[in-house]
TORPAKOL-424867 format. One record per residue (C-alpha): x negated, y negated, z. Coordinates in nm, 4 decimals. Example, Ala and Ser with C-alpha at 12.3 -4.5 7.8 and 13.67 -1.06 7.14 Angstrom:
# residues 2
         x         y         z
   -1.2300    0.4500    0.7800
   -1.3670    0.1060    0.7140
This chain:
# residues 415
         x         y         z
    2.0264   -1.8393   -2.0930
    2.1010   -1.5591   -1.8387
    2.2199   -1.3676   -2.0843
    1.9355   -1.3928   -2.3013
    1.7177   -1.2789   -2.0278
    1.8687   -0.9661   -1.9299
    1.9241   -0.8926   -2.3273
    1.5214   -0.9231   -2.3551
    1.4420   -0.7778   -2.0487
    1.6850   -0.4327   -2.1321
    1.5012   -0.4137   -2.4796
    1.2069   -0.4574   -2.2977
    1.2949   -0.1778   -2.0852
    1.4436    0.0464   -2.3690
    1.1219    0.0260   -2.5997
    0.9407    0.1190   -2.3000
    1.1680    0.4207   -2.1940
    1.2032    0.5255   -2.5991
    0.8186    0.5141   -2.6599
    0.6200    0.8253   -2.8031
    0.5008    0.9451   -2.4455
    0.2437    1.1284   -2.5709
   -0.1142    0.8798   -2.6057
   -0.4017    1.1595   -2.7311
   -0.6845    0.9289   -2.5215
   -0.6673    0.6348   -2.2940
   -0.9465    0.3711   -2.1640
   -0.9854    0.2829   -1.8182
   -1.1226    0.0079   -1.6453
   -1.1065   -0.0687   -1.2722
   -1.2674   -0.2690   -1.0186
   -1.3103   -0.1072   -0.6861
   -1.3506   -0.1921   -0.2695
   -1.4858    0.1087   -0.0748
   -1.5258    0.1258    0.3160
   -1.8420    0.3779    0.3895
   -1.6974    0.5514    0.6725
   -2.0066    0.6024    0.9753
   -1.9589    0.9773    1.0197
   -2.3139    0.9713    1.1479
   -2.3379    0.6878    1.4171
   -2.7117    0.6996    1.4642
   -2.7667    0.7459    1.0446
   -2.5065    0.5683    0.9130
   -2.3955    0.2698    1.1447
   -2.7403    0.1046    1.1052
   -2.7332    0.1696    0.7026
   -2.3367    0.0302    0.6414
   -2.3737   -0.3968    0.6398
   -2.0463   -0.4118    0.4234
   -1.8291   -0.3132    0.2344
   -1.8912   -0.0946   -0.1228
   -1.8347   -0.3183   -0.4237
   -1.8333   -0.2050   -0.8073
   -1.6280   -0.0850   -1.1159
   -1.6051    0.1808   -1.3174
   -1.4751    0.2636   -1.6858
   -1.3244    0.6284   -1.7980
   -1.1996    0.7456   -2.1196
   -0.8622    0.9990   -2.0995
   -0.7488    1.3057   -2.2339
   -0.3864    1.3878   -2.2927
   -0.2765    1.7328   -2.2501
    0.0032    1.7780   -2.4870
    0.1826    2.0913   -2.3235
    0.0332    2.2861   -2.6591
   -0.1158    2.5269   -2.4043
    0.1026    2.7039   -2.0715
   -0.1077    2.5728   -1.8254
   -0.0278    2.1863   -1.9812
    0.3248    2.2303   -1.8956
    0.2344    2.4288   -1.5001
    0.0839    2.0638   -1.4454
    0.3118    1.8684   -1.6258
    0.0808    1.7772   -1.9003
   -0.2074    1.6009   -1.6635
   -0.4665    1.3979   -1.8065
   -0.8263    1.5482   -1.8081
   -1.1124    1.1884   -1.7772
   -1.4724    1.1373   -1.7487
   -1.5812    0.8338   -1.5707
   -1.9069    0.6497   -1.5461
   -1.8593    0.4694   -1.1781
   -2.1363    0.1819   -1.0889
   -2.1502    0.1259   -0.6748
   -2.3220   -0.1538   -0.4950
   -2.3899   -0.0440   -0.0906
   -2.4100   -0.3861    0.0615
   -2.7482   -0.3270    0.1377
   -2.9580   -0.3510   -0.1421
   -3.2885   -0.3432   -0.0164
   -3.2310    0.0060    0.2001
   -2.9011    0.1746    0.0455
   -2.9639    0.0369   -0.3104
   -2.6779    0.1108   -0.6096
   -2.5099    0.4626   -0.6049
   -2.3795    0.5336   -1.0003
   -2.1704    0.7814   -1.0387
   -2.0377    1.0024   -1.3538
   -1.7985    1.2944   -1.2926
   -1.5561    1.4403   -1.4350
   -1.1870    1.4735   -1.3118
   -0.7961    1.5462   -1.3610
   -0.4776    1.3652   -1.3142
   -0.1513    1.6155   -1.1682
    0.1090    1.3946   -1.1996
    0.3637    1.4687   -0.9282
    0.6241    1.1774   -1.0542
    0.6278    1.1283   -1.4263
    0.8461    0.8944   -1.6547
    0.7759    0.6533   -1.9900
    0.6723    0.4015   -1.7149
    0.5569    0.5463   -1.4473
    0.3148    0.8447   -1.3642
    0.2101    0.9277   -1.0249
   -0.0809    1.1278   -0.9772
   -0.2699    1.3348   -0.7275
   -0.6393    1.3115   -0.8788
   -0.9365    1.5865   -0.8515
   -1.2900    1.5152   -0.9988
   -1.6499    1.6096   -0.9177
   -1.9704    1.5538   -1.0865
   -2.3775    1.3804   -1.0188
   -2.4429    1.0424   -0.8595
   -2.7642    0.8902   -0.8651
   -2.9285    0.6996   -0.5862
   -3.1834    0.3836   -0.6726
   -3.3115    0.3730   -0.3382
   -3.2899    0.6784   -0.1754
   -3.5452    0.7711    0.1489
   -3.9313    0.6354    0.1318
   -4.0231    0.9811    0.2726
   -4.3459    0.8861    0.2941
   -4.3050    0.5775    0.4639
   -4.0282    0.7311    0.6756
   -4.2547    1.0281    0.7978
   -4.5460    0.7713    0.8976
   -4.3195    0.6315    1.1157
   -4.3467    0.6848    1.4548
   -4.0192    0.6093    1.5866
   -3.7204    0.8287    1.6238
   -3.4606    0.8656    1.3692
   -3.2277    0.6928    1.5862
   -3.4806    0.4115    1.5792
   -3.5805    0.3405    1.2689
   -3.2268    0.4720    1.0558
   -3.1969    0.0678    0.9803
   -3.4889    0.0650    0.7993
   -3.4634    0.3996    0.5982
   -3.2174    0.5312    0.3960
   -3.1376    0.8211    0.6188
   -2.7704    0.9028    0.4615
   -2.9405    0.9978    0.0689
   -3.2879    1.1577    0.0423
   -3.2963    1.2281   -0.2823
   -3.2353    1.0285   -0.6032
   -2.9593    1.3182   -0.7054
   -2.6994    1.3932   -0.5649
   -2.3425    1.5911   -0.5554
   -2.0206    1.3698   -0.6113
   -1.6745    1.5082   -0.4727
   -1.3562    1.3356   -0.5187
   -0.9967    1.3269   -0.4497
   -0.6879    1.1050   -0.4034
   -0.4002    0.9304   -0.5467
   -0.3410    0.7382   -0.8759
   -0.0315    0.5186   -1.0075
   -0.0222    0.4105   -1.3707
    0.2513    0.1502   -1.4634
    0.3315    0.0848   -1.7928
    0.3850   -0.3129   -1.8580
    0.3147   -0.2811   -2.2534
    0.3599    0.0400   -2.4811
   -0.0341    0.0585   -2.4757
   -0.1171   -0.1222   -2.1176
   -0.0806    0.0127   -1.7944
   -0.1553   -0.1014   -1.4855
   -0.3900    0.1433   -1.2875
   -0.4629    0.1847   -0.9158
   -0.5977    0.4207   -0.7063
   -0.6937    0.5498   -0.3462
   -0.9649    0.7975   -0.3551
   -1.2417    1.0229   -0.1457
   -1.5584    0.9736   -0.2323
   -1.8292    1.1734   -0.1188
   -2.2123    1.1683   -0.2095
   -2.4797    1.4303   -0.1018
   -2.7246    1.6322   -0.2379
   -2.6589    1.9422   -0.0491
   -2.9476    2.0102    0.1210
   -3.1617    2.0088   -0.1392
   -3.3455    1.7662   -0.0535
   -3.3382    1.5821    0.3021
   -3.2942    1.3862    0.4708
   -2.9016    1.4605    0.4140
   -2.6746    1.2707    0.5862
   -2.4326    1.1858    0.3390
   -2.2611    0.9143    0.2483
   -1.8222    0.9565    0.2705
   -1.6099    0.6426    0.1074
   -1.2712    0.5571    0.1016
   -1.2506    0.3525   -0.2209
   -0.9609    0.1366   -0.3569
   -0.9583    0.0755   -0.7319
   -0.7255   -0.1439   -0.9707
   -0.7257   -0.2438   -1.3213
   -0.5664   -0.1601   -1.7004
   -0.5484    0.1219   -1.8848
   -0.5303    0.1218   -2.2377
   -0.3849    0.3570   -2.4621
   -0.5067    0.2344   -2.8692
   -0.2395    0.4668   -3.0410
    0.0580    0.7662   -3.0217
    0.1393    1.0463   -3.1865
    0.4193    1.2946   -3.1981
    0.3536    1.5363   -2.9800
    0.3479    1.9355   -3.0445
    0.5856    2.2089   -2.9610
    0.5799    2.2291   -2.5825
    0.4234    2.5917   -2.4789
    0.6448    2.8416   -2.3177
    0.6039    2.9046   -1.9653
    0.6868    3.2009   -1.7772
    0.6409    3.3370   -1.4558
    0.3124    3.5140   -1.3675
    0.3015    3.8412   -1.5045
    0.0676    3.9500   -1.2264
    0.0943    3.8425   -0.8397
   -0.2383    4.0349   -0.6785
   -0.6127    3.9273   -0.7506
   -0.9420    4.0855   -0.5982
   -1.2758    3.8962   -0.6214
   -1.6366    4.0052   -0.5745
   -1.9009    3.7476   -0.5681
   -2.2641    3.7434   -0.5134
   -2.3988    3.3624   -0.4655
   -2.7035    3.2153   -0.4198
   -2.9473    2.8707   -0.3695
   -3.2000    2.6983   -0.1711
   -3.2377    2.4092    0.0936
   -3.4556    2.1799    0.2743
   -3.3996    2.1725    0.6528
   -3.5488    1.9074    0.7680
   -3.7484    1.5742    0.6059
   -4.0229    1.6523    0.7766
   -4.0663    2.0297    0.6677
   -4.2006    2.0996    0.2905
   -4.0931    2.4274    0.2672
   -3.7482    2.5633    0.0979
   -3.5389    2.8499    0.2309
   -3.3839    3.0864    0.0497
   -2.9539    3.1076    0.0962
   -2.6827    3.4007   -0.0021
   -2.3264    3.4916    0.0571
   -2.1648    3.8090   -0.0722
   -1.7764    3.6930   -0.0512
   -1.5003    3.9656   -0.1237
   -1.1711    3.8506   -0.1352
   -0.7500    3.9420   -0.1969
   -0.5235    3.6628   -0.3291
   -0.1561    3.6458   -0.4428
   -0.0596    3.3963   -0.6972
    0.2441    3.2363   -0.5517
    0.3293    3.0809   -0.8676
    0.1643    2.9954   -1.1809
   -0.0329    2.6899   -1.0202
   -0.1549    2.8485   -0.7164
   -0.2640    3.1041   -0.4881
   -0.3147    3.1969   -0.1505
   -0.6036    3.4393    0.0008
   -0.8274    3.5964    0.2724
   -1.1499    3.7203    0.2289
   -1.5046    3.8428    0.4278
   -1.8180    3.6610    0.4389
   -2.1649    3.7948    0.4926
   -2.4347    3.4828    0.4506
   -2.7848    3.4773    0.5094
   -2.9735    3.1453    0.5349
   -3.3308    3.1723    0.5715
   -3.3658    2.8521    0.7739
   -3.3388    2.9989    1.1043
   -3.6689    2.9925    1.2212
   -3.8695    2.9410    1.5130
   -3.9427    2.5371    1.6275
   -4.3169    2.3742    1.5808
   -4.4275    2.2972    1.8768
   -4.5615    1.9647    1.9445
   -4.9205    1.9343    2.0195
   -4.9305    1.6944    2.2506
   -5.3553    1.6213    2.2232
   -5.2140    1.4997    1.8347
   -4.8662    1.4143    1.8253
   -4.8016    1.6145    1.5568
   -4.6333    1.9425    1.5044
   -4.7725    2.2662    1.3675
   -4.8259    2.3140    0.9733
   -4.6901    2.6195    0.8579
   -4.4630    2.7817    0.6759
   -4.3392    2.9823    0.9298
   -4.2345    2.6909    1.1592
   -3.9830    2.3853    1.1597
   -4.0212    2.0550    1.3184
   -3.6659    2.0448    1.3221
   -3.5646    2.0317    1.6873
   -3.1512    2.1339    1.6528
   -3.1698    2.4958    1.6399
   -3.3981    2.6943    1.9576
   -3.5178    2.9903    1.7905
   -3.8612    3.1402    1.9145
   -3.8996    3.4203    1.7042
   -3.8494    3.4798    1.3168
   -3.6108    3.7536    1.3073
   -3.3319    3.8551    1.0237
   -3.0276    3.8528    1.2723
   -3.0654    3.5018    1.3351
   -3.0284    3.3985    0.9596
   -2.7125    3.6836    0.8985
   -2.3853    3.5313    0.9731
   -2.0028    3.7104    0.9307
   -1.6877    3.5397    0.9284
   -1.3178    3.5560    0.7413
   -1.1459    3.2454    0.5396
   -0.8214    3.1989    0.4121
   -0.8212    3.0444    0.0664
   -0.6268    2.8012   -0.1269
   -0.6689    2.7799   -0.5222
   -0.5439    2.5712   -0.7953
   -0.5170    2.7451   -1.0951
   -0.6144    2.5633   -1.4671
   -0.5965    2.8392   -1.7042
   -0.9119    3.0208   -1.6232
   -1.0356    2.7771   -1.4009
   -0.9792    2.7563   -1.0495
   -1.1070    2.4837   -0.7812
   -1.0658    2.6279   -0.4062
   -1.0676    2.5510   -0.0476
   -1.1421    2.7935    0.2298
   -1.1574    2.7642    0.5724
   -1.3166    3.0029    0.7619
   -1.4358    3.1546    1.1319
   -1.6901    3.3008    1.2419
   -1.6920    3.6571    1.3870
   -2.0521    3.7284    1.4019
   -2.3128    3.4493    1.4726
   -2.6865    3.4641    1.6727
   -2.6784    3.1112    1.6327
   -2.4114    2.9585    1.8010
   -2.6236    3.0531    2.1815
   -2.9235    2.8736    1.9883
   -2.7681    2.5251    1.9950
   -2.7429    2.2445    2.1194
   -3.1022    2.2749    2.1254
   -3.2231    2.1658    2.4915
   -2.9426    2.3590    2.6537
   -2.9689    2.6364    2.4392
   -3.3995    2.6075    2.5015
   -3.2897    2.6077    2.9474
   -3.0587    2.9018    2.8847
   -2.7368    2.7304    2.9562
   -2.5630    2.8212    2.6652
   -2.2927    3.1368    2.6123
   -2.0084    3.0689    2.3818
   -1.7207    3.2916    2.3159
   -1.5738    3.3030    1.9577
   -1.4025    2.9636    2.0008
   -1.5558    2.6650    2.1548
   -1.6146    2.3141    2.1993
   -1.8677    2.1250    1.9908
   -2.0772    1.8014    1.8289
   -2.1153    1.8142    1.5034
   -2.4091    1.6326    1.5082
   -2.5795    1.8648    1.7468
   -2.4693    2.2373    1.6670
   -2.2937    2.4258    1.3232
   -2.0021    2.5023    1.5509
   -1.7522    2.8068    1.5258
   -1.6089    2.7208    1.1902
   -1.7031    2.6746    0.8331
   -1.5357    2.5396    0.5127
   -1.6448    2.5764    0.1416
   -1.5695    2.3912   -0.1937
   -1.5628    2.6043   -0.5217
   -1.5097    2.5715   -0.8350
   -1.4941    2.8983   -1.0713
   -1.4354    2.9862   -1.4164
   -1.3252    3.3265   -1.5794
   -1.5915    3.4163   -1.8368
   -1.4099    3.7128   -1.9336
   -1.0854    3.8667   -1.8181
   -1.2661    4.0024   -1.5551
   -1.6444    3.8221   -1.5421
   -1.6424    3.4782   -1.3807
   -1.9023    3.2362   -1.2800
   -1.8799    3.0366   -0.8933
   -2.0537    2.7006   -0.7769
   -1.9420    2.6535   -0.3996
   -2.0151    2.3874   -0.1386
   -2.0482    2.5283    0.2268
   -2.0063    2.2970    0.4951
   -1.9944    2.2615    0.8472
   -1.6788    1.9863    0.8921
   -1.8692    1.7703    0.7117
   -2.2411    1.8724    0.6772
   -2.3400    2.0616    0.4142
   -2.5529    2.3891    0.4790
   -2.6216    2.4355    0.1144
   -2.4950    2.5268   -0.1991
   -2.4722    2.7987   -0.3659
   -2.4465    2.9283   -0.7662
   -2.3215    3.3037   -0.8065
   -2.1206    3.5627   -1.0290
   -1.8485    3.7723   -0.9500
   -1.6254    4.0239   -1.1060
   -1.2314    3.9669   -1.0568
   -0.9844    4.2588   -1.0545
């Protein structure tokens, strides 16, 4: 009998290892538990009654090292996913469904087991985002009333980032077993506010199935980079909403230039110079006190973070340098820069009653709250794609650790 056993169980093992490993598509499905991390204690803490429960199905493509950049990320799988998320708090959070887009790097790969660092972005889409109305009528403080409002997601669309880890275990030529820990981040960028944002840290498990093989191509020859410097130029633009109370929009820019050096064909390093302009920085409504309601214009925000009393163009002009780290797909690349600050009005301006009794002077690095000041730093999210040799076309995420100051959609030339 014990022989029998390990005779099955090394054919078992030898069909799996001999396989085709090359599946053109696979179907995922996966059930997932996701802890909403209170980033915000007066926004979130009062809107998080559990955990986040749901599922979510994706269909697979294989990359079959036809193309260079296949074999630079040893033939990665490139999904879609349509993700369905309950918020434990149905009447004020509601359902958050998700569909983005993503790829699989495996870092460990065999016939039975691929281990993956995972990258995706895309929309989700809110059920029960802020009664605005409702919310504004209210004459409580935020703080106050965040329980009964949906103070994290304002607006029914929003931004989805994602990142993590993934293991797929083959226990059948076509069945895997899938699981994953992931990133999850929801906001709509200050498009629309309020915007506090909702960050998860999501387990999922479940099969994968993969309906048929084929023999895979010639594998693509890869050589080493035939060029190690890069220049950018990019001119980027957008809008946001400051505060839920405001109606107005602002206008947002950056001019970015930048020098990188592709340290092999995967990746590359860089520092550039930022100029942005955000057209937020405004003076403060006061508050009449004979109607308990702030002034109604356009040249005013209720917004009481930021103590600005007159509307001039150096307090919206900021200046800073970033370092830069890009993954290279062929002639896309997603980035990650982190950046300081060399020139900023704003940073005496805030926290807002300090900054309004003069007790505020800063030098270029300082402590800070998040929740009551931008702070010294910033970071920004891209994504761009080469048009042309030399044309390419930017979608970036600026943040402030974790708050979003807007986004922004530009062209640049590359050289």
């Amino acid at each position: 009998m014990r022989k029998i056993l390990f005779l099955s169980i090394c054919l078992f093992t030898f069909g799996l290892i001999h396989a085709s490993d090359f599946a053109p598509y696979k179907i995922k499905a996966q059930f997932i538990g996701g802890y909403i991390y209170p980033h915000d204690q007066d926004i979130i803490s009062p809107l998080v009654k559990g955990p986040a429960l749901g599922g979510e199905i994706a269909f697979e493509w294989s990359m079959d090292g036809s193309k260079p950049w296949h074999m630079h990320y040893n033939k990665p799988d490139i999904g879609i996913a349509l993700q369905v998320l309950d918020l434990h708090n149905p009447q004020i959070a509601g359902q958050m469904i998700a569909t983005y887009t993503y790829i699989n790097i495996p870092m460990v790969k065999t016939n039975i087991v691929s281990f993956n660092t995972k990258i995706g972005g895309g929309l989700g889409f809110c059920n029960k985002p802020t009664d605005l109305v409702a919310a504004i009528a209210d004459p409580r403080s935020i703080k106050d009333k965040a329980g009964d409002y949906n103070f994290a997601i304002g607006s029914p669309v929003n931004i989805n980032v994602t990142a993590g880890l993934s293991l797929d275990i083959k226990v059948h030529k076509n069945i895997s077993l899938s699981a994953e820990v992931l990133y999850n981040h929801f906001s709509n960028g200050s498009l629309a506010q309020p915007n506090g944002g909702l960050n998860l840290f999501d387990g999922h498990i479940g099969l994968k199935y993969m309906p048929v093989y084929k023999e895979a191509p010639q594998e693509a020859v890869v050589t080493k980079p035939n060029k190690r410097w890069y220049g950018e130029f990019i001119i980027s633009g957008g809008a946001k909403k400051l505060y839920y109370k405001d109606t107005q929009y602002f206008g947002c820019a950056s001019i970015n230039l930048g020098g990188y050096y592709r340290t092999c064909n995967q990746h590359r390093v860089g520092i550039g110079v930022d100029l942005f302009y955000d057209g937020a920085y405004i003076p403060t409504a006061k508050l009449d006190p004979n109607t308990n309601t702030y002034v109604k214009d356009d040249t005013y925000t209720s917004f009481g973070r930021t103590y600005i009393t007159e509307d001039r163009i150096e307090n919206k002009l900021r200046c800073g340098i970033n370092i830069a780290n890009d993954l290279i797909i062929g002639k896309f690349l997603i980035g990650f820069q982190a950046g300081i600050y060399l020139y900023d009005p704003i940073k005496n301006c805030e926290p807002y009653d300090d900054a309004k009794e003069g007790k505020v002077n800063k030098g270029l690095i300082y402590g800070y709250n998040i929740q009551k000041e931008d702070g010294w730093n910033y970071f920004r999210v891209s994504a761009k794609y080469y048009i042309t040799k030399h044309l390419l076309a930017n979608i970036s995420i600026k943040t402030h650790l974790q708050k979003v100051e807007f986004v922004e959609f530009g062209i640049g030339v590359g050289f």
